[in-house]
FIVOFI-526313 format. One record per residue (C-alpha): x, z, y; residue number from 1; chain. Coordinates in steps of 0.25 Angstrom, whole numbers, plus 5000, padded with zeros to 4 digits. Each point is the difference from the previous one (the first is absolute). Layout:
<pt <X Z Y> NUM "A">
...
REM end
This chain:
<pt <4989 5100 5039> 1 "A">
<pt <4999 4986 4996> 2 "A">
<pt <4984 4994 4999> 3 "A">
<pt <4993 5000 4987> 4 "A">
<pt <4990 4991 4999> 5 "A">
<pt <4994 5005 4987> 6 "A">
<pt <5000 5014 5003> 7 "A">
<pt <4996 5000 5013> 8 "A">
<pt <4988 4992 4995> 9 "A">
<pt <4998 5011 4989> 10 "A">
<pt <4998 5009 5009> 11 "A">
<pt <4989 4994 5007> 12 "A">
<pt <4991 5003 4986> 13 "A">
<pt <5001 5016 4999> 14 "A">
<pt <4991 5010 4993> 15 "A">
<pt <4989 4998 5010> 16 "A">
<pt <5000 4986 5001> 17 "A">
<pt <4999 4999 4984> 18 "A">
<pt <4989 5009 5000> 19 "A">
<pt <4991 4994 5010> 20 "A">
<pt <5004 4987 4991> 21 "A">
<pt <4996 5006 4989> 22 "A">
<pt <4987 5006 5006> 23 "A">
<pt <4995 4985 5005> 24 "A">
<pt <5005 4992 4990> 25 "A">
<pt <4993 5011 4988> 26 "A">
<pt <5014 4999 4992> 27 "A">
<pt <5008 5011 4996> 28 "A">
<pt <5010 5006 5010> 29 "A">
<pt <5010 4998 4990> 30 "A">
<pt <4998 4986 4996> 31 "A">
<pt <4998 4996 5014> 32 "A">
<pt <5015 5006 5001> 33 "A">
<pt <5005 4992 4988> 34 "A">
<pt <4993 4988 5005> 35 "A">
<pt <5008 5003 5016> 36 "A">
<pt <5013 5002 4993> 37 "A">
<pt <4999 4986 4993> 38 "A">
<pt <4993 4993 5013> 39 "A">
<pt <5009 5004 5009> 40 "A">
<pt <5014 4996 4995> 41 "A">
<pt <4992 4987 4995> 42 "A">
<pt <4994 4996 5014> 43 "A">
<pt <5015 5000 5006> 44 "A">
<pt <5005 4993 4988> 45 "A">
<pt <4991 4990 5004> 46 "A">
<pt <5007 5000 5015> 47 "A">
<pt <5013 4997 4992> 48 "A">
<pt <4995 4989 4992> 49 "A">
<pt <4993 4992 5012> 50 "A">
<pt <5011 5003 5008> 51 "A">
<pt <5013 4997 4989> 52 "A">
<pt <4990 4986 4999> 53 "A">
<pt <5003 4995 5015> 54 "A">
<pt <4988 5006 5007> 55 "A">
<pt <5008 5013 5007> 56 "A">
<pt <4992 4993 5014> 57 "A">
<pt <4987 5001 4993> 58 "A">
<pt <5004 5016 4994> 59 "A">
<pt <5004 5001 5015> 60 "A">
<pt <4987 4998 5005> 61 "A">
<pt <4992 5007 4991> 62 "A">
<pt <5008 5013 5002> 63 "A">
<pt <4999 5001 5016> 64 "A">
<pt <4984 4996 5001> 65 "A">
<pt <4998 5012 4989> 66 "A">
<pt <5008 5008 5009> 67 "A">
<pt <4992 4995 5012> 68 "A">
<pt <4985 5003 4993> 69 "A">
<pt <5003 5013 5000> 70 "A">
<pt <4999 5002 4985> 71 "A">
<pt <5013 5009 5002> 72 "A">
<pt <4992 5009 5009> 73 "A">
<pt <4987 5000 4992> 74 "A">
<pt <5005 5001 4988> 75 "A">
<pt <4991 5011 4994> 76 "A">
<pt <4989 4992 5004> 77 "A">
<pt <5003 4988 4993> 78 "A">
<pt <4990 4999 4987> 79 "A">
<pt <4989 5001 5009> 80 "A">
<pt <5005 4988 5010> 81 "A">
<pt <4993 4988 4994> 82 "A">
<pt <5008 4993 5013> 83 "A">
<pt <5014 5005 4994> 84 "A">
<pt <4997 5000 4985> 85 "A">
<pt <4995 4984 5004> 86 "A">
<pt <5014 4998 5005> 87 "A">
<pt <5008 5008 4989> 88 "A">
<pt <4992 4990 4989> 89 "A">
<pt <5006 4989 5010> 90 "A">
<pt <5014 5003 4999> 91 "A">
<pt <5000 5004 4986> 92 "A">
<pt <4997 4987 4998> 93 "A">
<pt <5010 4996 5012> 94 "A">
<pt <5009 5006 4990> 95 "A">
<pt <4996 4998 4985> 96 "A">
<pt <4992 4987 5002> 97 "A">
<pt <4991 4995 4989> 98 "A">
<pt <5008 5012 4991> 99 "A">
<pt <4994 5011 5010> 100 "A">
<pt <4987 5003 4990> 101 "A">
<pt <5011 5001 4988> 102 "A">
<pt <5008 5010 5007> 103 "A">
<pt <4986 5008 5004> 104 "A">
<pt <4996 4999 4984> 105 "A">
<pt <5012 5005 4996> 106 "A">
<pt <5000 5012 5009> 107 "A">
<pt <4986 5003 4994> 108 "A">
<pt <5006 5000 4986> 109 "A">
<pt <5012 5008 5003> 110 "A">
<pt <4993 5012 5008> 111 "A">
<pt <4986 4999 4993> 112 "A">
<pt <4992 4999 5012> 113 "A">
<pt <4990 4987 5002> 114 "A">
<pt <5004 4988 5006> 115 "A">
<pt <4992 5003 5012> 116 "A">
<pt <5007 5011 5003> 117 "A">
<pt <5014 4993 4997> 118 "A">
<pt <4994 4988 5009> 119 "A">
<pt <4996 5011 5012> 120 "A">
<pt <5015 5008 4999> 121 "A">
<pt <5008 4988 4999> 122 "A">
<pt <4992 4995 5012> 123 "A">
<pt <5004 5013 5007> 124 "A">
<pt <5015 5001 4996> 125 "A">
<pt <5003 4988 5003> 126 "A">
<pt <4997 5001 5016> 127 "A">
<pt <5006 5013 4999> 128 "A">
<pt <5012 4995 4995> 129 "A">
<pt <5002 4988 5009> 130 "A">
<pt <4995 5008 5010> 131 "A">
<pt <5013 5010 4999> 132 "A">
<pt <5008 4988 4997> 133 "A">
<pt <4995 4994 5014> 134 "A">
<pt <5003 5014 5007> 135 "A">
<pt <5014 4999 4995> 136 "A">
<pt <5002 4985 5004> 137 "A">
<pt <4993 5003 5014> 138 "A">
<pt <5009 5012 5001> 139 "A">
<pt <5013 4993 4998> 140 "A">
<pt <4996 4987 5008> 141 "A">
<pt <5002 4994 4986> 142 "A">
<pt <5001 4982 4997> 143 "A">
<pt <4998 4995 4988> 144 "A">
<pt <5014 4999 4996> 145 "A">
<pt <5001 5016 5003> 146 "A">
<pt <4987 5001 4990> 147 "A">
<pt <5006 4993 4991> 148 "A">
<pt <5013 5008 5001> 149 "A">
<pt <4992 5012 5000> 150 "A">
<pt <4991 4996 4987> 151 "A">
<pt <5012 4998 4994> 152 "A">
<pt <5006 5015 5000> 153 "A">
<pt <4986 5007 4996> 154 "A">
<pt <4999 4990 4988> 155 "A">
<pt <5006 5009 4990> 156 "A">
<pt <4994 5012 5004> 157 "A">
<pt <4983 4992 5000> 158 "A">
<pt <5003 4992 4987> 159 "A">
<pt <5008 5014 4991> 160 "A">
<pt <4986 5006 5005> 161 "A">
<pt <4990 4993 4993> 162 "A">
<pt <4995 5009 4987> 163 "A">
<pt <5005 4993 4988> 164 "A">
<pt <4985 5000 4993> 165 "A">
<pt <4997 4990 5012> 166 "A">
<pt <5003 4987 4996> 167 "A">
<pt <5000 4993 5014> 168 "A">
<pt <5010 4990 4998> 169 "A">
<pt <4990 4995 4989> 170 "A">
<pt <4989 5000 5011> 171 "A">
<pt <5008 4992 5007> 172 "A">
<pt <5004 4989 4992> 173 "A">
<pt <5016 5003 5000> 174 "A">
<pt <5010 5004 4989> 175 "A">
<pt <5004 5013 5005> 176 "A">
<pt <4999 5007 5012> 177 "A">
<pt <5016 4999 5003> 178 "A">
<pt <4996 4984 5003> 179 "A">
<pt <4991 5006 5012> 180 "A">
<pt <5014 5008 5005> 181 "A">
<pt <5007 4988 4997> 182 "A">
<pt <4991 4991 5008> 183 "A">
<pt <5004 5006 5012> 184 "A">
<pt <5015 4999 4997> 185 "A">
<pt <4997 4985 4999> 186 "A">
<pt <4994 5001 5013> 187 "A">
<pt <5010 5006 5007> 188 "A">
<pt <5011 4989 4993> 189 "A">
<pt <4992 4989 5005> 190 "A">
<pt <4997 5001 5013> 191 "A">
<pt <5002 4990 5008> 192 "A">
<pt <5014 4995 5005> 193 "A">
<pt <5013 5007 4995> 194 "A">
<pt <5010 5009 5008> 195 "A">
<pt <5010 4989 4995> 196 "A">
<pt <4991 4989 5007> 197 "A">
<pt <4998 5008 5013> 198 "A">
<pt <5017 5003 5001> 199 "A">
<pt <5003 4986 4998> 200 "A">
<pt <4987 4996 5011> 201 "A">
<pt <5008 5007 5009> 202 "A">
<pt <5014 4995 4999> 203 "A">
<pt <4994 4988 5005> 204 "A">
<pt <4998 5004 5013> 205 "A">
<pt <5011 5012 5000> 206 "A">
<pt <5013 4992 5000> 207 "A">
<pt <4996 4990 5011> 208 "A">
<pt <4997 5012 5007> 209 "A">
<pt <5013 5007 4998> 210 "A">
<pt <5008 4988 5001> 211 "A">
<pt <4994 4999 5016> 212 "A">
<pt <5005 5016 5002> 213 "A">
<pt <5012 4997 4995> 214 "A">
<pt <5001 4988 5009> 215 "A">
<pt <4994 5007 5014> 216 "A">
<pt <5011 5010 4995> 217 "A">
<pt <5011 4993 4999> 218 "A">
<pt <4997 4992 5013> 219 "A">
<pt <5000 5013 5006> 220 "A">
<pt <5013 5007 4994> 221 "A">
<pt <5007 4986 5008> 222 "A">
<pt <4992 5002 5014> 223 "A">
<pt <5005 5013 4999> 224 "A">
<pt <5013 4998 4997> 225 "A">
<pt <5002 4990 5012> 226 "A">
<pt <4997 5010 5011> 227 "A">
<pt <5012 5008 4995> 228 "A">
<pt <5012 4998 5008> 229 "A">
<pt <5009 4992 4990> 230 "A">
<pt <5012 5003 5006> 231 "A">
<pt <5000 5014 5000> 232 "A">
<pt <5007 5008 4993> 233 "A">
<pt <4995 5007 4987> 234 "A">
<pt <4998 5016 5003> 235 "A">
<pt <5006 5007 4987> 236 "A">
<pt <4994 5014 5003> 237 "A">
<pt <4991 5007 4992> 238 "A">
<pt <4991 5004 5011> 239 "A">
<pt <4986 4999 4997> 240 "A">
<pt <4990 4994 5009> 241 "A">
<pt <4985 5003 4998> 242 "A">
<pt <4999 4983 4993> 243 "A">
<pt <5012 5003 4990> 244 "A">
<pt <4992 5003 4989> 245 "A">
<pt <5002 5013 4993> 246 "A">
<pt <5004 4999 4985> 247 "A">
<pt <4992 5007 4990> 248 "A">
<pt <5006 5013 4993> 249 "A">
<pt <5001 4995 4984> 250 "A">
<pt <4991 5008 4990> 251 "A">
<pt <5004 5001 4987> 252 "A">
<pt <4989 4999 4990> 253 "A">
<pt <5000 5008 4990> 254 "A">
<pt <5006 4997 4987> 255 "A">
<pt <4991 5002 4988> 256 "A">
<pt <5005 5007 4989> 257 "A">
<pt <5000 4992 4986> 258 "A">
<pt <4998 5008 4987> 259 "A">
<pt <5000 4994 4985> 260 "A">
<pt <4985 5003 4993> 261 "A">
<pt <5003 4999 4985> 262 "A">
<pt <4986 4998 4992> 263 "A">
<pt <4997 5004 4987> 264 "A">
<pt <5004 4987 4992> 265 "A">
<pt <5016 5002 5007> 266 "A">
<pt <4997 4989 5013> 267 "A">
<pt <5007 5006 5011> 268 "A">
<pt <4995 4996 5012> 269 "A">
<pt <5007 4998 5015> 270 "A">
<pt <4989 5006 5009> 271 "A">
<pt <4998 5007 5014> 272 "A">
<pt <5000 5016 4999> 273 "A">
<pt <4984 5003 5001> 274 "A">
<pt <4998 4986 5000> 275 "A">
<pt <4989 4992 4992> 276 "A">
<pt <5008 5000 4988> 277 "A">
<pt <5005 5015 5001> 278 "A">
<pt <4983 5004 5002> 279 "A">
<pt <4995 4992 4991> 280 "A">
<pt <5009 5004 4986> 281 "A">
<pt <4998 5016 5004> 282 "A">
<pt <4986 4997 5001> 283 "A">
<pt <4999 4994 4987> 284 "A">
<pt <5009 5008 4993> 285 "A">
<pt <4992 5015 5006> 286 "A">
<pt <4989 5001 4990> 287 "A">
<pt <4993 5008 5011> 288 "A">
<pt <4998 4988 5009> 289 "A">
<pt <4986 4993 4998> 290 "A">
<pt <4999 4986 5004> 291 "A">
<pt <4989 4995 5007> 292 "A">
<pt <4994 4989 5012> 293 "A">
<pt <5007 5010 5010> 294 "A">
<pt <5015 5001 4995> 295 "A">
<pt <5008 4991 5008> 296 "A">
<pt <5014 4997 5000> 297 "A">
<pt <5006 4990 5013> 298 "A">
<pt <5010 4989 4997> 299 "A">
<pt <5012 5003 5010> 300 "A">
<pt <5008 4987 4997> 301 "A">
<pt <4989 4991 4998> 302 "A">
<pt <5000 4988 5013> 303 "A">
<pt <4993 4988 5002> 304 "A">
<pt <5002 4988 5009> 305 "A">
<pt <4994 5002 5014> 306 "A">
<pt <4986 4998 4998> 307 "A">
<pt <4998 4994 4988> 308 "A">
<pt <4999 5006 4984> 309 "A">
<pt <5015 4993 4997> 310 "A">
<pt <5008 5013 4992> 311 "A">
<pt <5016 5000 5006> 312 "A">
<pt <5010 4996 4989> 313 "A">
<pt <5006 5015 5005> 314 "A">
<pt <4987 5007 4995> 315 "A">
<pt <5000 4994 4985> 316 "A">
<pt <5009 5011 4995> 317 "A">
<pt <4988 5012 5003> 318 "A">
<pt <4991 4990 4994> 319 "A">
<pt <5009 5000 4988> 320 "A">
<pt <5002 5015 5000> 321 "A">
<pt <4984 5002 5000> 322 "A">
<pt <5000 4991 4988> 323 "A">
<pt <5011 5009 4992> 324 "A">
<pt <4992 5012 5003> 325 "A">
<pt <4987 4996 4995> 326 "A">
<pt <5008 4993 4987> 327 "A">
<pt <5005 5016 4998> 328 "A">
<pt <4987 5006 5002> 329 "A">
<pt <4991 4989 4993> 330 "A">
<pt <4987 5009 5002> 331 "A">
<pt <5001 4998 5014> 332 "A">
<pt <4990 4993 5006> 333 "A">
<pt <5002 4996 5017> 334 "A">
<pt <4992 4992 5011> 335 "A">
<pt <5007 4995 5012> 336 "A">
<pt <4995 5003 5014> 337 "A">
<pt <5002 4991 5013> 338 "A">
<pt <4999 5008 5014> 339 "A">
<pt <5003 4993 5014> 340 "A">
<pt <5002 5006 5015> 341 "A">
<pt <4986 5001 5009> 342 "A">
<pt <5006 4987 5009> 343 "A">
<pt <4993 4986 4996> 344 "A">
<pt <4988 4995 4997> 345 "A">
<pt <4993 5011 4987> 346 "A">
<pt <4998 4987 4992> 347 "A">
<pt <5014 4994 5003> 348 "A">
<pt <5005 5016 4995> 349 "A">
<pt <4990 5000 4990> 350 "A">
<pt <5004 4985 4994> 351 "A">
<pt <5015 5004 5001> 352 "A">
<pt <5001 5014 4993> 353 "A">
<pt <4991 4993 4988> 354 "A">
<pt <5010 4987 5001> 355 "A">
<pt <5013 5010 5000> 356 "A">
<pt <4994 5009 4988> 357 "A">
<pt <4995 4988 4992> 358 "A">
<pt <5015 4995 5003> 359 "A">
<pt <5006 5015 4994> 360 "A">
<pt <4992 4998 4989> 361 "A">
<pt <5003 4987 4997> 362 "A">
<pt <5015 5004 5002> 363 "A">
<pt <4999 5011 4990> 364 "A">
<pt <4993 4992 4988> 365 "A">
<pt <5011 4989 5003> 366 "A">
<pt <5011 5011 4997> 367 "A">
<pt <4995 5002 4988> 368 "A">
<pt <4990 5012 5002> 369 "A">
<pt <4990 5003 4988> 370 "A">
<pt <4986 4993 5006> 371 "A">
<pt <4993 5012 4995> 372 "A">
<pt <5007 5010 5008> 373 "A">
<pt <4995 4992 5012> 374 "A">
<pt <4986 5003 5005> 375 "A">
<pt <5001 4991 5013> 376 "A">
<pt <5002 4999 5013> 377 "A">
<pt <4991 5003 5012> 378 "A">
<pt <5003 4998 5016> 379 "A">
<pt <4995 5011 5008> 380 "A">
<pt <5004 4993 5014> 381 "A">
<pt <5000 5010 5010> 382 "A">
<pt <4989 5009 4994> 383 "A">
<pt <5011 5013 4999> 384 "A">
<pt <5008 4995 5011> 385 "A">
<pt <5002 5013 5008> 386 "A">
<pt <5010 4995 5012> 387 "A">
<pt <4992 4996 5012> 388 "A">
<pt <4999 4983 5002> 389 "A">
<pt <5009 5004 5013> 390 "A">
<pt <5010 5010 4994> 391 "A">
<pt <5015 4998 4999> 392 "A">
<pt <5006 4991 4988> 393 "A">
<pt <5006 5011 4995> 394 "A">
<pt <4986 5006 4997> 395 "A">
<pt <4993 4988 4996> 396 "A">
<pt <5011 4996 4988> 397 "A">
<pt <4996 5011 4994> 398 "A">
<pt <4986 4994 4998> 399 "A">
<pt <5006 4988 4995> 400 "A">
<pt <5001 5002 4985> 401 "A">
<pt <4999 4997 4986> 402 "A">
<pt <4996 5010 4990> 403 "A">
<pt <5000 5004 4986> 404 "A">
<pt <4988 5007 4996> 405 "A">
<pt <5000 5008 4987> 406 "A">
<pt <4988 4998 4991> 407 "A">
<pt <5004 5004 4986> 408 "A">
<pt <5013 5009 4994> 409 "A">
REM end
């Protein structure tokens, strides 16, 4: 089961650990739970904002030295460790900077406890929290690049979290909290150097490279040939010698089957049998089938030039079929995924699969698609890969992908 970093943080502030809360702080047992439901999901919003701003090193940081001062292991002692508490106002401040006592007040408002006792929980929470994020980046030898990769697939579940009464993008001094989410999209867009930039580095080195092989091996085809007796004559058996290479048996892939998807407005549509275009129009049509951020439909004829986000001129006619479906069902709303392989560098995968999915999504308002049955696009890199790094081609394709992701029907 993948990691949850909210929920495995929740679970850290049981029945017990409320209580004894409740029990030094003099609150109510059931304003100190509103007050941890609220603190919680906020102190790890606060991690995606500093981190979506450029500081994933400084996040980094402050996750595996939480870890390391075993606020992890004495967690039920927390409140009463002026050492830890100390630390915990330190990185809430780490994290929030001079918006730290607005957050605190406005956890006081929300769950009706004092602002002391706000001050005292937050300080404890948020040594908890980083401490379990530390645990996780330890565990998985994690870099920054892989936090920020990490971050980015547990932003959906933090930020839909935080209790609508609690007004924490206010607190903050932002529009909204999707711009906290959308931080750490632009962080992961802009990181440093392009995959197109890295190919085209390398092609300056490749071809002098393969233009020496191919000279050493030309050189050789000719010493070769000159130790062969010219004169003799040529044998015309078919007797193999163990240098007479053995020709491969020929496989025949298999041919998919091509059916026509009529949709409600009369467009019929050329399309793979099971394919993307055949899923996604029964989906649609079933009025059992509930959308959501975890239906996903792959492209199968969907390619991109080797190592870059460029879309082949072949792969334009699924573009347009996409486009002709969401025009037929026009209460449709998708978001387009990015996945890669587990080979490579995690930043250059997580750059890419946001490059390619950026580049669908730009494909599909280009073909006319109604912008608001587009909710944007996101690369996962190699999050949900599930071929190893080292694994055969075959496996690893399957990793490479583009997805359709249904949101509203």
């Amino acid at each position: 089961m993948a990691f949850n970093l909210l929920d495995s943080v929740k679970g850290l502030f049981n029945t017990e650990m409320i209580g004894k809360a409740s029990n030094m702080l003099g609150e109510d047992p059931n304003n100190v739970q509103k007050a941890v439901s609220g603190i919680v999901p906020s102190v790890l919003a606060g991690v995606l904002n500093k981190a979506g701003s450029g500081d994933t090193g400084s996040i980094l940081g402050m996750a595996k030295d939480a870890f390391n001062s075993g606020a992890l292991s004495g967690i039920g002692n927390l409140l009463g460790n002026e050492n830890i508490l100390s630390k915990g106002a330190d990185m809430l401040k780490g994290l929030f900077g001079d918006k730290a006592a607005s957050v605190t007040n406005m956890i006081s408002g929300y769950a009706g406890i004092k602002s002391s006792s706000a001050t005292s929980l937050m300080s404890m929470a948020a040594p908890a929290a980083l401490g379990m994020l530390g645990k996780h980046v330890t565990e998985t030898n994690m870099s920054s690049g892989g936090l920020l990769s990490f971050l980015n697939s547990q932003k959906e579940s933090i930020l839909n979290s935080i209790p609508s009464g609690l007004n924490l993008a206010g607190a903050l001094g932002l529009s909204s909290l999707g711009s906290i989410g959308n931080k750490i999209t632009g962080a992961i867009s802009g990181m440093s150097g392009s995959v197109q930039q890295a190919a085209s580095g390398g092609s300056r080195w490749l071809w002098p490279l393969l233009l020496v092989l191919v000279a050493i091996a030309l050189i050789w085809y000719l010493m070769r040939g000159c130790n062969h007796n010219a004169n003799a004559p040529a044998d015309t058996s078919t007797t193999m010698t163990k240098d007479t290479p053995v020709p491969s048996p020929t496989v025949t892939a298999p041919v998919m089957e091509m059916v026509k998807v009529t949709l409600p407005d009369g467009v019929v549509l050329d399309a793979y049998k099971g394919g993307i275009e055949d899923q996604l129009v029964t989906f649609l049509k079933d009025p059992a089938a509930q959308p959501g951020k975890d239906v996903w439909f792959d492209f199968d004829n969907l390619n991109f030039e080797t190592g870059s986000a460029n879309i082949t001129a072949e792969s334009m006619k699924q573009i347009g079929n996409i486009t002709a479906i969401l025009k037929a069902f026009p209460k449709a709303v998708i978001k387009i995924g990015g996945y890669t392989d587990k080979t490579g560098d995690s930043m250059t995968n997580l750059k890419l699969s946001q490059s390619r999915a950026n580049a669908v999504l730009a494909a599909l308002k280009t073909a006319g698609t109604n912008t608001a049955q587009l909710q944007g696009a996101e690369g996962y890199g190699s999050q949900f890969a599930k071929a190893a790094a080292d694994a055969s081609d075959d496996e690893r394709k399957k990793d490479r992908r583009i997805a359709v992701s249904v949101r509203k029907k």
